[in-house]
Each structure stands twice: as C-alpha cells, then as structure tokens.
N, C-alpha and C positions, 0 to 999 in steps of 0.2 A: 441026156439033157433034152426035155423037150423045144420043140420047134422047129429042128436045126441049129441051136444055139450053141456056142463053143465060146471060151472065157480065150481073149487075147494077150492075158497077162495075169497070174495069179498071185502075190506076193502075199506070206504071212509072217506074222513075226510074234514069237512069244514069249512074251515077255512076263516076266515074276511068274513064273508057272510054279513056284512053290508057294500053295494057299496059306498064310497063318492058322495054324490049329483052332477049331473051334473054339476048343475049350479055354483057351484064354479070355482074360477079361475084356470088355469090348475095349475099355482105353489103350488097352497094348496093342489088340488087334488094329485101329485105326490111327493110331498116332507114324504110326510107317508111311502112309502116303504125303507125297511133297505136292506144292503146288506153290503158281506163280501167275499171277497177273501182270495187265497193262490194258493202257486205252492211249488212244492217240485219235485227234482233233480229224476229221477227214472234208471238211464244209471247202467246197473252193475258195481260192482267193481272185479266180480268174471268171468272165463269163461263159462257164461250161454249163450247153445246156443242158436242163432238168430230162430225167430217162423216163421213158413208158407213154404212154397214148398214144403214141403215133404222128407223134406232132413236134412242131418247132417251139418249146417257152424256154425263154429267156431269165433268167434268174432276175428277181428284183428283190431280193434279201431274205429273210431267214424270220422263225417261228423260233427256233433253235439249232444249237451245233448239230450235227452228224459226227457220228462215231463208228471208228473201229476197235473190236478190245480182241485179248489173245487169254485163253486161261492153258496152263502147261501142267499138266501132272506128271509126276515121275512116282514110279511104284518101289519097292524094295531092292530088286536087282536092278534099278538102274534106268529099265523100260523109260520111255518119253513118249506121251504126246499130248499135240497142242492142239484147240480147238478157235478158230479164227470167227468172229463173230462182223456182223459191219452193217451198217444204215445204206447199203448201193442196194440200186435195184437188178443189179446183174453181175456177174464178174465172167468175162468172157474168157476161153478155153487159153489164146493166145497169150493172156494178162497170167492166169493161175500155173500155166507150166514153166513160165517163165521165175515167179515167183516160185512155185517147187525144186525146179534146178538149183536155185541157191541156196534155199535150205540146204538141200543133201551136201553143196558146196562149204557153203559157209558153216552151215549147225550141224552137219551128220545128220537129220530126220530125213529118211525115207517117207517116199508117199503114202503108205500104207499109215503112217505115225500124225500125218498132220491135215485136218478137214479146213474151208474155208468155206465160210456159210457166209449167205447176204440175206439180209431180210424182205428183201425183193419190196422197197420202198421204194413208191413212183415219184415223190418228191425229193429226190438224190439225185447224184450227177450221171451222165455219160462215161462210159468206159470202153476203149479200143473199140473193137470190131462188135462188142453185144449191140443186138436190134439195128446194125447200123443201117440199114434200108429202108430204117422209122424216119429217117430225116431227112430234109434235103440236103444236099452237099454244098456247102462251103467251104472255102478252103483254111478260112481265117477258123473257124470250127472244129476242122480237121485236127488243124495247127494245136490248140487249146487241148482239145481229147489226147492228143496224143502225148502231148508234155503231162498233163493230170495224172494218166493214165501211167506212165513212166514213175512219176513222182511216188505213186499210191503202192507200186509196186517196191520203192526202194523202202516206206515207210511202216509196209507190212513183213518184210523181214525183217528190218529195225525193231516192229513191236515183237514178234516171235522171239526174237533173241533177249528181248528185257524182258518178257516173261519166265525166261528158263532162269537166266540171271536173279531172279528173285522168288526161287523155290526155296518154299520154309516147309518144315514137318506142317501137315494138315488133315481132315478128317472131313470124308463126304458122306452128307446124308440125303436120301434119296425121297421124294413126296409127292404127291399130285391131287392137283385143285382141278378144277370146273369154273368156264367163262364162254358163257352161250350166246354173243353176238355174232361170231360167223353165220351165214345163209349158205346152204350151197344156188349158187348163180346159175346151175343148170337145169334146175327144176323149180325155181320160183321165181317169177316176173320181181323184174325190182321196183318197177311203181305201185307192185301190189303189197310189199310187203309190210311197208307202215300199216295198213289198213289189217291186214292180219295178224300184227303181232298185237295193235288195239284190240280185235276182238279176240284174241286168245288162241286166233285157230291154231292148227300145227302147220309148222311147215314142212316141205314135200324133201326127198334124194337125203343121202345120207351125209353127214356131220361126225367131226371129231370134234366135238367140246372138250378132250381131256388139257390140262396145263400141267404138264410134267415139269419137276421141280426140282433140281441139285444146290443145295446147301454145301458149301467147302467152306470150313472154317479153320484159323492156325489153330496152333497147339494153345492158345488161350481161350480158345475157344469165341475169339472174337470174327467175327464175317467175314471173310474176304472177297469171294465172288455170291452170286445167289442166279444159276442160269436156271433158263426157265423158254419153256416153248409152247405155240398155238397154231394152229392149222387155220388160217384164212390170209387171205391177197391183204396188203398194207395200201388201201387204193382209199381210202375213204377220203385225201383229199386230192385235188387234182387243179390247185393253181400255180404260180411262177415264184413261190417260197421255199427255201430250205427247210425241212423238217424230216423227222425219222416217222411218220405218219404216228399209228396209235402203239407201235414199239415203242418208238422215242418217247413218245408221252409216260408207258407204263416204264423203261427202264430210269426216267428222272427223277418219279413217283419212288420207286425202290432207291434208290439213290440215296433220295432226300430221308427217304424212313430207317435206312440202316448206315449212317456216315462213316464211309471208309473203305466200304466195300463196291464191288464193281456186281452194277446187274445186267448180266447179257441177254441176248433175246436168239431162237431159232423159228424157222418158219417150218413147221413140221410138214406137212402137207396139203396146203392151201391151195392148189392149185386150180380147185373147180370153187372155193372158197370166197368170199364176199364180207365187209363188214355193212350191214345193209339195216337200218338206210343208212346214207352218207351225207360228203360234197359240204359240210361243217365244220368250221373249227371243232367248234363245242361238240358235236360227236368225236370228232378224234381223242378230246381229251377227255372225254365220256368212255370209249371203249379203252380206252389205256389203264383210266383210273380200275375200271371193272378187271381188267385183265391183271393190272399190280395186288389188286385186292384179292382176287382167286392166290395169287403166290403169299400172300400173307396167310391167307384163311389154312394152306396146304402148309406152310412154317409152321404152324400153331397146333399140327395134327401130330400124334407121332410118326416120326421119322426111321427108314431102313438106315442103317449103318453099311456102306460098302464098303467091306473088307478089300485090302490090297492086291494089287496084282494086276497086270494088264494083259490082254492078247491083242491082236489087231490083222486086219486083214483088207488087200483090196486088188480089187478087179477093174479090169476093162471088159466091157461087156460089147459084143459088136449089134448094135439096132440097126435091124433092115428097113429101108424105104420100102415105101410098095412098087413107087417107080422110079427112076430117073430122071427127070428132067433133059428134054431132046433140046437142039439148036433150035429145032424148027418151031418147037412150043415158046422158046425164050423168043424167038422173032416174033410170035405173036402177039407177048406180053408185053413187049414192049410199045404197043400202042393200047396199051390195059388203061383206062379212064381211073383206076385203084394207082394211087400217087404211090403207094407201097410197093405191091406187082411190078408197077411199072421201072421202078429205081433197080429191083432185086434182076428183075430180067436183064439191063443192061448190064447192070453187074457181072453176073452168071456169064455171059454174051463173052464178055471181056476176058473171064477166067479163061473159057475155053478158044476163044484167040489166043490166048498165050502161051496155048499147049495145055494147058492143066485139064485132067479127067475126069469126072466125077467118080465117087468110090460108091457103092451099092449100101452100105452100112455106115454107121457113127459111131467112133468109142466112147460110151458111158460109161462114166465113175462111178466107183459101186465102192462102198465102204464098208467095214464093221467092225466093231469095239467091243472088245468084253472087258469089263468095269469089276474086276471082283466076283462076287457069283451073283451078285444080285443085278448089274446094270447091263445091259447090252445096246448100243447104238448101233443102228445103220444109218449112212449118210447116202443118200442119194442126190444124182446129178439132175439139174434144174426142176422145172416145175410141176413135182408130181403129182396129181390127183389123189384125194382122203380115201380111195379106197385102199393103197398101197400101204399103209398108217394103218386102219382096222382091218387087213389078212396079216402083217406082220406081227402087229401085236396079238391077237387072235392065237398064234400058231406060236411064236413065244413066251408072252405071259408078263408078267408084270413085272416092270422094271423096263420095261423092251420103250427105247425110244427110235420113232421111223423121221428122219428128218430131209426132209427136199432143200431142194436150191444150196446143192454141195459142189464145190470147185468149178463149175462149167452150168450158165445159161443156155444150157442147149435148144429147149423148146418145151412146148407140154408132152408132157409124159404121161399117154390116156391109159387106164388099165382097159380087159376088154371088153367090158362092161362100156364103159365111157366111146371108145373106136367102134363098137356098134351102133351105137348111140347117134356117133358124129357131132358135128355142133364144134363151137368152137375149137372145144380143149382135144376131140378126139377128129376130125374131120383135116379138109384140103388146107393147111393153113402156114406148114412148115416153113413156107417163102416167107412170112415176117419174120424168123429165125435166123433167117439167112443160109438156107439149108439147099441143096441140090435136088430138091423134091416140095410135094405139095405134103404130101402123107407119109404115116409112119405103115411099116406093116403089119398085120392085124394080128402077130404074136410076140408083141412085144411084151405083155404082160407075164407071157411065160416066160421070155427070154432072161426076164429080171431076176423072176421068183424064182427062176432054177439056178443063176449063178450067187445070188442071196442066201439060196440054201448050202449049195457048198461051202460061199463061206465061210456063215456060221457053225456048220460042220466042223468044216478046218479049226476054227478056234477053240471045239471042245474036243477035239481030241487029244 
C-alpha cells in the first residue's frame, strides 16, 4: 500500500453471493430483491442554531421541513443494507457511532451494512461536536444541541428499523441524467461567473455534472423510492430559515411528480463544488427544479436492471496530519484576531490540560457496496473533492457511484491535485474541523485510493 498506509479495520461481508442465472427472464431475475422505506420530520422544534458559515443565526422559521429518510434492501439470502439519507449539514463522528452501536444492538446491522449520508445543507440544524468552534459558546446553545442531537439520534434508529419493517419484493433500476449548475469554487471567481455564463464562456477546474439515478419499485411496479445524486456544496442560500437548500427543493419537486414514493438525495462529491450564482430564493428553487428535471429526463431513458445480490465492505482508513499541533502554537492562537482559531486553540489548550494527546492520524470511513453486477457504491467520509468521483468512476465504469459526506464531518478531503494547490479545500485549515492540526499530509489521496482499492477487490472475489 502506498504511502505508508495500513487499513485499521477491514470488515467484509458477502452477502447473496449466488448471482440469479442470466438466462432467466429479467422479471424473475429482479423480483428477489426487497426493499423498504421511511422518512421522518427532522426541522427543530427548539432554537437550535442553523450549521455552516461560521457564524451565530438563529432560526426565525422555515421555507420548508427538513428531512431524514432510510431505504433498506435485503437481497436473496437475507443480506441487509440500509442507506440513511438527511437535509443536516454534518453529522459528527460522536453522534454516528453512537447511532451505529445500536443498530448492531438493537437491528443486527453491522457497519460495513449501514451508510449515513447528509446533504451537507447550510440551512439545517447544529449537531454535537460538528464545526463546533464555528460558534460562540453559550451554554443555553450547548443545552439545545445537545438534547437535538440526542433526540435525532434516537429517531434515526427508529427510521432504520421502519424501514426494514417494511421490506416488500422490489426491483432496481439503474440511470443517469446531467444537471450543469455546479462551478467548481476553486478555479472561478464567484462575482465572475454570472458574467460568464451570460457570454457563454467556459468555465475553468474540473466538474462532475453526472445525476446518477436508482429507481426501486414494488412488485407492482409502482415507485417506491427514486435516489438520485450531484456533486456540488447546498450553500446557495445562507439566511436564518429552515430549508434543505436546492436538495429540498429538487426532492419536493420528485415528490409531488411521483405520489407515494420517497425521493432521496446524496451529495456525491461536492466538495470544491458551488451552485454559482446564488444567495436567492428563486435560484434555489431554480437549481432544484433543473436538478428534479435531469432525474426525470434519466427515468424516461432506458434503464439497467440490477440484478440481486449484495456484497459490502468497509474500512477505517488512518489519515496523517502533516503536523501536530504544539502547546506552544495553541498559546499563540489564542490571541488569533480569527474568532474560529481563537475558540479552537482554547479548546485544544483544554484538551491537553486534561491529559489527552493528540493522535498523529484520523480514522476515515471508507465504504463499498456491490449492488448486483451492475451497481457499486463507495461511501466516503466528509467533504471530498470531485476529483475522487471522476478517478473512481474512471477506473470502475459504469454504474460506479463515489459519494462523500458519509457517516463522519471530518474535514475537506483534498485529493493531491487540490493539497498542491492549497487554497482552502487543500491548505492550513483543518482547526475549523476541530482537528489537532492545520493540515492534512500530502498522501492522502493515496492513502484512500489504495484502501478503496482493496476493498473493492475484497468484494469481487
């Protein structure tokens, strides 16, 4: 493995490993897999503030609800797993392993079985310890995050379990649309880009426009879910309203056009990603409407059939800091003029008054799903960069879905492309993370791609 890179936990599990005969009829072949929905209401009822900018807003009501939904497939033999969808703009390591323990407790699903994705939507609530050094500290705040945070945790193993609860025979089919409002935000100014997309110019860094597209319908062939993903940041609004940004807009959109079904959203790898321009309503419901519209126009195309059968696999992957964060730099920082720095450094300060050490590495969640022979998922942990999306699928092939912001907010995740680069997504930045360092080490990007590769290995042999 390059880099020095070593897997801290390798778990696979294979599940339906006897494929259905080609040769049968597609109906026979596809009517074996099960599936089960759920969705549950996630909009506070308390004033928990709104996540992301760096800043103190206060909620003063709602655009619309926020959502979490759960879809659960079970294959032939039995195999389970469940894919956790949600309108938060983070879900911190603290909150997901906690909520993992009781799966394995309460449901039997191992980690390897169960992803939890957020749509990394800045207009959502606060969660536990994610970005906490974005705010100021109050305690009545604390108080609030903490009960939410509690709460959201009991009501996502509650949705998990009503999803399994309500697996009926089902049939997935596989599509993909095109929706070209992301920018990448690292290589085009954002007051420039109205003015370029008027004259037609191109814009600059690479882009994933694909909208991958899974269709699960029962045995009557009526809808049940319709998930669907896009690679760019859900920032396009940034006042004190609840709303699921231009996801929320595009899954109400699907919603309203297929009654009864449940449309979920993933945030593929957005992470250097922008919907540009913004800071409008009427853009968000602009980029929604475009983004429901690419999963209709991909409905409307013909569709792969995924045949049954599951494998699954996941890893903890160790990512090196480049340095450690000293006493002596946190004494620094603590008179940082950067209201962020300055929170994170007393913090830190604190930690290591209390004994605690810092560790040289982070464990990253690394996922992968094989879907039959046609589907393969990798789930990646927080906020990956679109180049990690076009090497995966590249090297895969079609059907291959890369999707960030999986169980743990860690930080940006630059490939090394991007850490050459610097700048925000690759550069000194790791302290608003709340990370024991500024920076990541400059092989991360191997460190991923080689434990990625194993375990997709693992699941085809």
């Amino acid at each position: 493995m390059t880099g020095g890179a070593r897997l801290w936990l390798v778990v696979v599990g294979l599940l339906g490993a006897a494929w259905s005969p080609a040769a049968q009829p597609a109906t026979a072949r596809t009517a074996t897999w099960k599936a089960g929905v759920a969705k549950a209401v996630i909009t506070p009822e308390t004033p928990v503030w709104l996540a992301g900018y760096g800043i103190k807003r206060v909620p003063e009501g709602k655009l619309h609800d926020l959502w979490m939904k759960a879809l659960a497939l079970e294959d032939p033999a039995g195999g389970r797993v469940v894919l956790v969808t949600s309108d938060f703009q983070g879900v911190p390591k603290e909150m997901s392993d906690r909520v993992f323990a009781r799966l394995r407790k309460e449901l039997n699903l191992e980690r390897r079985q169960v992803m939890i994705t957020f749509s990394h939507n800045h207009c959502g609530p606060r969660l536990g310890l994610d970005l906490v050094d974005y705010y100021p500290v109050e305690a009545e705040q604390v108080k609030l995050v903490d009960e939410y945070t509690a709460l959201m945790e009991d009501r996502m193993v509650a949705l998990v379990a009503e999803a399994l609860r309500k697996l009926v025979p089902a049939t997935l089919r596989l599509g993909s649309g095109r929706c070209t409002f992301a920018v990448n935000r690292r290589n085009n100014r954002e007051a420039d880009v109205p003015e370029m997309i008027a004259k037609g110019l191109p814009l600059k860094g690479p882009v994933d426009h694909t909208v991958p597209v899974l269709l699960v319908e029962d045995g009557g062939r009526k809808t049940v879910a319709i998930l669907f993903g896009y690679a760019c940041h859900p920032t396009t609004l940034s006042f004190n309203l609840w709303c699921g940004d231009y996801p929320g807009f595009a899954q109400i959109a699907l919603e309203k056009n297929h009654p009864g079904a449940l449309a979920m959203f993933v945030n593929t790898c957005g992470g250097d990603q922008n919907p540009l321009p913004r800071r409008k309503v009427e853009l968000c419901e602009k980029y929604g409407q475009q983004l429901a519209q690419a999963v209709e126009e991909a409905l409307k195309q013909p569709l792969t059939t995924v045949t049954p059968g599951l494998r699954t696999a996941f890893a903890y992957v160790e990512l090196a800091y480049e340095k450690v964060v000293t006493r002596a730099e946190l004494q620094a920082f603590t008179k940082d003029t950067h209201a962020i720095r300055q929170r994170w450094a007393v913090r830190m300060l604190a930690k290591l008054d209390a004994g605690e050490t810092f560790a040289p590495t982070y464990p990253y969640p690394l996922h992968a799903w094989r879907l039959g022979k046609e589907m393969l998922v990798i789930g990646m942990g927080a906020e990956t960069v679109v180049d990690y999306a076009l090497r995966f699928k590249a090297k895969y092939g079609p059907g291959t879905w890369v999707c960030g912001y999986v169980d743990d907010m860690i930080a940006y995740i630059p490939s090394r492309r991007v850490w050459l680069e610097g700048g925000y997504e690759g550069g000194y930045h790791l302290y608003e993370y709340g990370r024991p360092a500024l920076r990541w080490a400059g092989d991360v990007e191997d460190r991923i791609v080689a434990a990625a590769t194993r375990l997709v290995q693992a699941l085809d042999r």
